[in-house]
Each structure stands twice: as C-alpha cells, then as structure tokens.
N, C-alpha and C positions, 0 to 999 in steps of 0.2 A: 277845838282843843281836846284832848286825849284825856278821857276820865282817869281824875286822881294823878296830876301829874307830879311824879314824883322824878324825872332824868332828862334832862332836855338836850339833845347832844347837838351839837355842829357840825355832826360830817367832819369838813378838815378842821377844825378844831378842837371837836370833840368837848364843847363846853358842858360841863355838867352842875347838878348841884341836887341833893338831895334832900326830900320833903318828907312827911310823914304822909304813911299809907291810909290811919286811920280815917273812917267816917263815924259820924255819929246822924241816928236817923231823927229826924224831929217832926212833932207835928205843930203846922203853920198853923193852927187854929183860923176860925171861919174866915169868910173873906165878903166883904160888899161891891156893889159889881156897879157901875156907871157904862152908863153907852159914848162909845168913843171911834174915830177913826183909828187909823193904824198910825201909831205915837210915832214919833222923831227922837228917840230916846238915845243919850249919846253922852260919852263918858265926858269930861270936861279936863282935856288933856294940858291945858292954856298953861301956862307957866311965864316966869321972867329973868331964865338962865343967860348970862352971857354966851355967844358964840367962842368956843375953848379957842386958843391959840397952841392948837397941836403942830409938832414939826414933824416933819418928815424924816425915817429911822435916815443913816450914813449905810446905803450900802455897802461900801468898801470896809465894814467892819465885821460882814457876815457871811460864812461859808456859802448858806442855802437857802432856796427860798420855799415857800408854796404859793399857790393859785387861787381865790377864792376868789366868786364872782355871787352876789347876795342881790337877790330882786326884795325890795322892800315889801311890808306885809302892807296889806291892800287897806288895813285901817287908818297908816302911816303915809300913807300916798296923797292924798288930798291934803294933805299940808307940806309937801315936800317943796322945798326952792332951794332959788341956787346959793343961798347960807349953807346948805346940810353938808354935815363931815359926818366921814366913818373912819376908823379910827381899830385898830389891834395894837394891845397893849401887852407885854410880858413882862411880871414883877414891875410894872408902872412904868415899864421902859416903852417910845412909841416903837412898834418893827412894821407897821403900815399906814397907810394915809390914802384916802379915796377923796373924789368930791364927787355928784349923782350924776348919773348918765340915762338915757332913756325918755320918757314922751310923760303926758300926766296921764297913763293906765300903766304903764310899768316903768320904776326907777329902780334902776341897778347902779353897786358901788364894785366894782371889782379891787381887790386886794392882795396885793404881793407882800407877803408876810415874810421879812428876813429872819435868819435864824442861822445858829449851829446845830449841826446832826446830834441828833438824841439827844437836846434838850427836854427836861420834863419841867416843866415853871406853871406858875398861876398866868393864865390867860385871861385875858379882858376883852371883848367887842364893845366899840363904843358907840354910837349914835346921837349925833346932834342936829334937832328938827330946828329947821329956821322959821318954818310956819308955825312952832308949838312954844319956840323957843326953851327946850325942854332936852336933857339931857337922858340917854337911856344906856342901861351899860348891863352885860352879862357876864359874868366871871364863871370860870371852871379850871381843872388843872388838865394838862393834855402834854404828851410829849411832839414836840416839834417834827413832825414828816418832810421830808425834801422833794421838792418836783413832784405832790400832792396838786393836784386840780380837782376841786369842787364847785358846781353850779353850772358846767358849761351845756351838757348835755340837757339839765333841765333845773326849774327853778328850785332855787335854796332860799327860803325864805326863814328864818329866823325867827321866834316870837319875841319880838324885842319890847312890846307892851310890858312883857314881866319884867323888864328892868327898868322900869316907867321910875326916874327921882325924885318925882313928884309927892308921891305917894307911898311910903314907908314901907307898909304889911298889902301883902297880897295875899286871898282868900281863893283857892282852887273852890268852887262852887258846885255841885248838882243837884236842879229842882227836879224830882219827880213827882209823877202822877198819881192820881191816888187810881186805885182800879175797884170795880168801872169809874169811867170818867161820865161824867152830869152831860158832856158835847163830845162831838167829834173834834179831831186832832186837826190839825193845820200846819203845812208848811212853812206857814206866815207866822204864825202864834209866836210870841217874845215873852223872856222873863228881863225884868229889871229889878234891881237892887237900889232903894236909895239910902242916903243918910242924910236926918237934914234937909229932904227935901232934895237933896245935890244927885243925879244918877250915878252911882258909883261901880255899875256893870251893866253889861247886857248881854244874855244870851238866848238857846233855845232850850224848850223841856227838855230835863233828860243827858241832857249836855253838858257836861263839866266847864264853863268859864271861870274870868279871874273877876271877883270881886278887889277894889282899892281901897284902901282906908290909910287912915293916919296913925293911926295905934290897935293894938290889938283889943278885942273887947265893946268895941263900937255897937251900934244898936242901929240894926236894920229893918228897912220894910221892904217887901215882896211884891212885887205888882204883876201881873198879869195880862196878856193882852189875847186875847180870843178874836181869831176872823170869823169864826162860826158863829159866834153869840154878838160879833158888832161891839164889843167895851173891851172893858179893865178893869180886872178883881185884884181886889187891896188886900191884903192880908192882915187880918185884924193884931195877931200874938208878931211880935219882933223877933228877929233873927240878931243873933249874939256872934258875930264875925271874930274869929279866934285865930284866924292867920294861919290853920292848921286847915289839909283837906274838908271839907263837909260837905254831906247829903241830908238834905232832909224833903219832906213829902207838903206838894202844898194842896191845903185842903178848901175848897171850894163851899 
C-alpha cells in the first residue's frame, strides 16, 4: 500500500476519495519480547451479509459503454466462490453486473459499464465475497468515458479491503524503525495491530497499511515479529487509532 494514502483512482473509473496527509510521530514506548515462530496473523474479515439481489442495468436505455476487467486483490482470493458479485453502481443506479471468472490464483470479474457521453455522477464498485459473506464497496465521482478499456493489457486490481463494511474507520498506518536498529531487518519481519486481543492489520516496517476499527479512538497494541531474533515484541504504551493517516516509531 502506498504511504499516506490519500487518492485511490480506478483507471476507468477514476474512483477517488480524499484523506488527510497529516502524520503524527509517536513514541511506542518499550516493548517485551517472547520467542515465537513466524505468526499466522490475519485480519478476521468473516461477516453475515446477505448475498445483494443486484439486477442487471437495461442496455437499451444507454448510449455507451466502457470495459473494465478487475483481477481480485490476492488477500480476497482465498475466499472467492461462485456466490461473488461485482457490481458498478451510478447515483445507486446498477450500469454493471459481473459473476468471477478465472482459477483459485487469479479471479477476474470483467464489467461493461452502461452510460451516457459525459456523464459526471457518484460512482460505486461493489463487491460481494461469498466466502466472507461480506460486502465491499468504493465510491468516487468520475465522468463516464465511452469505449474506455481497462485491465486487458495488465492486471487492475483494486484495494477493495478499504471498502471493507464490516469495519466502519480505516486507519492508513506506518511503523518505523527506530535508527540504529537492536537486529537486522528481514524480509519476513510483520507488524500487527490488535484490539482486543482481535488482529485488526497486518503489514510490513516502514509500510503504510490499513488498520480496521469500529470507531474512531480505539486503543491498540503493536506487535512485532523479528525472523532475526526468532519472537514478538509487544509494545508495552497503546496506539490511539484516530481514523486519520499516522506514523509513529516502534521502540524496542
């Protein structure tokens, strides 16, 4: 994920939404360290959405179309079956309908998006996991292109995690390092977030992910996973998830 994500576009959509730039630097205060294998740390995406009863737009009502062809994000793929809908929504109107195509290492939903020339409307991509049974949806505002193809050439993958309906507030996240560092760095090395005890992100040093919460203001722990050092350093001071970009430094 792209530190500080503040514009997320769609190519032919052009989905956007904007966030605030601000970081704030914190320090995680000390941390106690346990010896551990390499965790299985995993967001708990499970939900109990109904499968939507979307219809298909009336093409005879629409000048033009575009082309979209979307390879699902590789976190979304191990729960993909043949319940999943995708779905383009304009002003809540449907102008597409897909059902998944593709093997369990890549599922694609390709989308023919009806429309009239130079339309500018509130756009919607919708996603419905049958394995998570969980709804995901992106909104932005974008003028309608005609005979627009996207994704053929190469994959268009979407972060459809950020429209996760599960989970309210999303927190763009990055842990850094303190300098010098105690070990050497690792390819393998994870940070996780929980709350609650529940993993509520996972990513790498240094790397902006999305933390999940329910409200703004939540109270987090830090965990760290070291392949150099063989554990997992807890971070002793809480992290205060504010729904707004942040960076802060974890201290070892």
């Amino acid at each position: 994920m792209k530190n500080i994500l503040c514009i997320m576009a769609m190519a032919a959509l052009t989905l956007a939404w904007g966030c605030s730039s601000d970081s704030s630097d914190d320090n995680g205060g000390a941390a106690t360290f346990t010896s551990s294998a390499a965790p299985q740390w995993q967001i708990d995406m499970q939900a109990n959405q109904q499968k939507p009863q979307w219809t298909a737009p009336d093409q005879s009502k629409y000048e033009n179309k575009m082309y979209v062809m979307i390879r699902l994000q590789d976190e979304l793929t191990p729960f993909s079956t043949d319940d999943d809908l995708m779905a383009v929504f304009i002003n809540d109107e449907c102008r597409a309908l897909s059902v998944r195509d593709g093997n369990d290492q890549k599922v694609y939903f390709v989308l023919n998006i009806h429309g009239n020339a130079n339309e500018e409307e509130n756009f919607t991509l919708s996603y419905y996991s049958g394995g998570l049974k969980q709804l995901f949806s992106l909104s932005g505002r974008n003028t309608f292109r005609n005979e627009l193809n996207v994704g053929i050439d190469s994959d268009f993958s979407p972060n459809l995690m950020d429209g996760s309906t599960k989970y309210a507030v999303k927190t763009s996240l990055t842990v850094n390092m303190p300098h010098p560092m105690p070990f050497e760095l690792s390819d393998n090395d994870l940070i996780a977030v929980f709350v609650g005890g529940e993993c509520r992100g996972v990513g790498r040093p240094e790397m902006t992910f999305t933390v999940f919460t329910n409200s703004t203001g939540e109270q987090a722990q830090l965990r760290y996973y070291s392949q150099t050092k063989g554990g997992i350093y807890t971070a002793v001071k809480p992290v205060q998830l504010t729904g707004e970009p942040q960076s802060i430094t974890f201290q070892f």
